[in-house]
N, C-alpha and C positions, 0 to 999 in steps of 0.2 A: 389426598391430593397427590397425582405424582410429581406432580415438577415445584420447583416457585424460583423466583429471583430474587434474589439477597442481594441488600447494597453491602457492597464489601469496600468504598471507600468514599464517605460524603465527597460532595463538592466542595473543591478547597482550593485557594487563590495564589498564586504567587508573583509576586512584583521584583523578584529576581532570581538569574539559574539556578537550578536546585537539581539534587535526586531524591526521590521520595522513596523509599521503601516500604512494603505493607505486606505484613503478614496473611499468608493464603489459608486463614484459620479455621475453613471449613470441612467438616468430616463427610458430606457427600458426592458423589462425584458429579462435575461442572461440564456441562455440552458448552459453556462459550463464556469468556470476559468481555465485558461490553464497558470500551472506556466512552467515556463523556467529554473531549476535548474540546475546549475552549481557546480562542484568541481574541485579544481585545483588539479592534482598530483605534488605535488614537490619532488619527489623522488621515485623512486623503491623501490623492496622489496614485504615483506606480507602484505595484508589490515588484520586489526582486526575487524571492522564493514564495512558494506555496505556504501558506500559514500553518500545514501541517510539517511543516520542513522544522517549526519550533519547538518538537518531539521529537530529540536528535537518538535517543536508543528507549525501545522499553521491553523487559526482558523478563521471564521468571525462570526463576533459580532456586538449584536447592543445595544451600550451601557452596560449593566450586562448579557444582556442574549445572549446564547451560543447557534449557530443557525451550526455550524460544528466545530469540536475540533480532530485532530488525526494529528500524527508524521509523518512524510515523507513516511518510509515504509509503515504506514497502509495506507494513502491515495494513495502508487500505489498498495497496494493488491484490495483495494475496486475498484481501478479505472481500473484496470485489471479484474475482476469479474465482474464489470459492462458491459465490452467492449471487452470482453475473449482474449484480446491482450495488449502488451504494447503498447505506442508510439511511435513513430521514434524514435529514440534518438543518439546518438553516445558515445559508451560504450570504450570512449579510456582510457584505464588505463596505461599509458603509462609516463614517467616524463617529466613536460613539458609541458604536453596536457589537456585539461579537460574530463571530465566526464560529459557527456551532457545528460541529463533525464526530456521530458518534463511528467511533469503528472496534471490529471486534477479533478476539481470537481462536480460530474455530480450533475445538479439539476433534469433532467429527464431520463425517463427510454432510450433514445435514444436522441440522437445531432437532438436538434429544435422540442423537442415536446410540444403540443401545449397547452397540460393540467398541464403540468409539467412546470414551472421554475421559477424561481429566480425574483421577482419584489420587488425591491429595495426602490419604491414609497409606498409601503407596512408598512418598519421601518422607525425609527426616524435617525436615523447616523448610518447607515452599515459601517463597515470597517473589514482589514482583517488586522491581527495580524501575522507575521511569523517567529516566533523565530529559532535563528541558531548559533550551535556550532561548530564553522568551521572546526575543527579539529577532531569532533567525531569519521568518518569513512573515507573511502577513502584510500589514498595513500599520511600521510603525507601533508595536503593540508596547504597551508598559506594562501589562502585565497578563497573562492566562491562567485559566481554571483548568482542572481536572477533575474526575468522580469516576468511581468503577464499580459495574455489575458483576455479579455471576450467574449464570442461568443452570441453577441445579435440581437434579433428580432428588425427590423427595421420598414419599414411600413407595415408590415401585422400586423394587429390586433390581441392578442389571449388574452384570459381571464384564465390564469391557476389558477388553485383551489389549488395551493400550490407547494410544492419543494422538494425535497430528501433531508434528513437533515442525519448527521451522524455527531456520538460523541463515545468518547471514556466512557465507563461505569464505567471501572474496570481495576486498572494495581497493580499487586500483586505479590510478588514470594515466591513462594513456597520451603520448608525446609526438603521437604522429601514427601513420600506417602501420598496418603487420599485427601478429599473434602475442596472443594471450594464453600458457598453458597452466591449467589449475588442475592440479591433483584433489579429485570429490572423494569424501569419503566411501568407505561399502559397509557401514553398520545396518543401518536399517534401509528397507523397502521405500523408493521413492515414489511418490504423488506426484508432484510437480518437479521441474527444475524452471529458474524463473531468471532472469537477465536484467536488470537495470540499467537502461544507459539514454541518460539523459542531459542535453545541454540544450538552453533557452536558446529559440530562433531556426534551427535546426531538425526537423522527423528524426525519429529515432533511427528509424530505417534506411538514411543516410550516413551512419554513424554506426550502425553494428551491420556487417555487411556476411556474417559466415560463423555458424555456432556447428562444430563437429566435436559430436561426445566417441569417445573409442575405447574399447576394452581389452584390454592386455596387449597394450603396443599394437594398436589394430587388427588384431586379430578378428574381431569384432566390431563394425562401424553400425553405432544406433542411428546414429543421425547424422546428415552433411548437410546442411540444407542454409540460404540465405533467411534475409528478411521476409519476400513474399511468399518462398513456400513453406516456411513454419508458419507462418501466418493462411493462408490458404488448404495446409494439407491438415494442420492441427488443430486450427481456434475457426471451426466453421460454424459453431452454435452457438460461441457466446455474442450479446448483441453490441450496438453501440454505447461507447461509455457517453453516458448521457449525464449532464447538471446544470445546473440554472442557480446565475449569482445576482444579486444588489449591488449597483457598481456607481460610483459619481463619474465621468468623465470631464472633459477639460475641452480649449479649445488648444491646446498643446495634448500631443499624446502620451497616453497613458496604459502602462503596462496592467495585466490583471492575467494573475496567474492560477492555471485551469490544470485539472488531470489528464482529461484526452491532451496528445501528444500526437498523433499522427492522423494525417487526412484530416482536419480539424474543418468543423463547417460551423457558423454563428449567425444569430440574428439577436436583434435589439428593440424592446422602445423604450419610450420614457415613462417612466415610472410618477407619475402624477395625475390630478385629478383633471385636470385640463391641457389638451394638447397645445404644444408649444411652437407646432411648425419646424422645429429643428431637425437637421440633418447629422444623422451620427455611422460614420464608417467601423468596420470593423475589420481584423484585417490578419493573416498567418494565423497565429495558434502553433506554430510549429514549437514541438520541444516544449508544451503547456505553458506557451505568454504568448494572449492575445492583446493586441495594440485597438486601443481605441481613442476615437476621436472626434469630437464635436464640430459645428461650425460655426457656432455664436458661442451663445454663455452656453457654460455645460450643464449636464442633466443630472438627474439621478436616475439612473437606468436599470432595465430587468434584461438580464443576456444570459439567453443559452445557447450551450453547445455541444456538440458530438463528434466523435470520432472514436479511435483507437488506443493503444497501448497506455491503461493507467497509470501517471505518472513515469513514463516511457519503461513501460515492463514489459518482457516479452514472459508467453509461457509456455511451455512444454509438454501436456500433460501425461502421462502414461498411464497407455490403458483405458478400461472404462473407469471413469472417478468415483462409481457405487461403487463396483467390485472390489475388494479386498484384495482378492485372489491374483487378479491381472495387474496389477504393480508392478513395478522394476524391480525385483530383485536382487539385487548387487550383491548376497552374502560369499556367492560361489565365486565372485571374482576377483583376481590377482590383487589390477587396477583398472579406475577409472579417469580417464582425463577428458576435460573440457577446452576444448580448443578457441577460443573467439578472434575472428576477424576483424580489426575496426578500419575504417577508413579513414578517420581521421585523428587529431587532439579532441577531447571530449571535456564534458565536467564530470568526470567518473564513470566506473564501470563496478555494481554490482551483482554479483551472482546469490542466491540464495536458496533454500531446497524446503520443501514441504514432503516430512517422512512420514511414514508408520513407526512410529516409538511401543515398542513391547515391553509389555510388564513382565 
């Protein structure tokens, strides 16, 4: 057999924050961790964050050094851009039910490639760190699960030259107009560079208004570009972020918080065995919280939706994303700085980088 998936951590419950630690005990090398996150709804009503927002870091580590670092959301924006879809998951938001979201960590450009991945024989003590505030987002939760895969190379032999390594750079928030300058590293060869910036009510794209990367005091300008034209010159083949949720709504409105963040488009119906005649609006999406709203007693509704930037991420990518070869290179340079625009006060601004990590 060449491949198999090892559970590398039952599913396991917890009724208040924690960090879990787990040893990365495996001697073959791993194309992807595939976590199993869970949220409990205990109650209706409005979400105020994303249910994944209650995966506040989850990271591996070997020993002090920091080999992937980023918060639930960012790792299903990056894991979405990687794979231009979600994962299965089950988006019941519903009281009672969980909130099922698996998402993963790619070490290569594609499941099982044979230059790319994860070799554990590599460091001294791998383990993964997954801190969680259970009640951050969702609906109300009392408590959430976790479980994690690994998807490893069995007897086929590969010799990968290193792994997709992603960390968080920069989390800042901003107090009004004007710049942002973040000194990126130039260790290793970049994949991505990726921008978080997101506040409910709000597109992204009203909020981050001007990303300029420069190399050695401008010497070198990679990029000056706003909202639409990194979005138009760069991200022309990935598709719409697409998901469909279980939702109860109210004759008072109610929040229900969504990944697509920009251009948000939805539709609804009611989720029972007999139509009820009711009338249910739906309405913005901007900044991923969509408002809904009944006009009698409420439903239990089926609502999907589409648009743009996962969890208000923008992405950058460099190069062809198979090629190895065509990456950013950054070894040869001085410096690199990231300049952001924002137009307004925000609820943060992350930056974070998807590298080539060499062995």
């Amino acid at each position: 057999m060449n491949h198999r998936m090892t559970k590398l951590f039952a599913i396991k419950t917890y009724s208040a924050d924690a960090t879990e630690i787990i040893d990365l005990n495996v001697k073959d090398p791993i194309t992807a961790l595939i976590f199993d996150l869970q949220v409990y709804n205990a109650a209706g009503g409005s979400m105020t964050l994303h249910p994944l927002a209650c995966f506040t870091k989850i990271e591996l580590v070997d020993g002090s050094e920091v080999l992937f670092s980023l918060n639930g959301l960012e790792m299903e924006a990056l894991d979405w851009y990687d794979n231009k879809a979600f994962r299965e998951g089950w988006n019941m938001c519903l009281a009672t039910n969980y909130f099922v979201r698996p998402v993963g960590i790619n070490f290569g450009r594609f499941p099982w490639d044979p230059m790319l991945a994860f070799d554990p024989s590599k460091f001294k003590n791998p383990q993964l760190k997954v801190t969680m505030d259970i009640n951050a987002g969702g609906l109300a939760p009392t408590y959430n699960k976790m479980g994690v895969h690994a998807l490893c190379f069995d007897e086929k032999q590969i010799s990968p030259i290193g792994f997709l390594m992603s960390k968080e750079i920069k989390n800042y928030t901003p107090t009004g107009t004007g710049h942002e300058y973040t000194d990126l590293p130039t260790d290793y060869p970049y994949r991505k560079l990726l921008v978080k910036c997101q506040t409910a009510g709000t597109e992204p794209g009203q909020l981050f208004t001007n990303l300029k990367l420069s190399e050695d005091q401008d010497k070198r300008v990679v990029v000056d570009a706003g909202y639409n034209e990194i979005q138009v010159c760069f991200n022309p083949k990935w598709p719409q972020v697409r998901e469909s949720y279980f939702f109860a709504s109210s004759t008072v409105q109610r929040y229900l918080m969504i990944a697509p963040t920009q251009g948000v488009s939805s539709h609804a119906t009611e989720w029972a065995e007999a139509a009820g005649g009711h009338i249910t609006s739906l309405y913005d999406g901007d900044g991923g919280r969509l408002k809904v709203i009944t006009n009698t007693v409420g439903d239990n509704l089926m609502i999907s939706v589409a648009g743009s930037l996962p969890h208000g991420v923008f992405c950058l990518p460099f190069g062809n994303q198979d090629d190895i070869e065509d990456w950013y290179d950054v070894s040869q340079i001085g410096s690199l700085k990231a300049d952001i625009t924002h137009n307004a006060a925000t609820g943060g601004i992350q930056l974070f980088l998807e590298q080539l990590r060499t062995y």
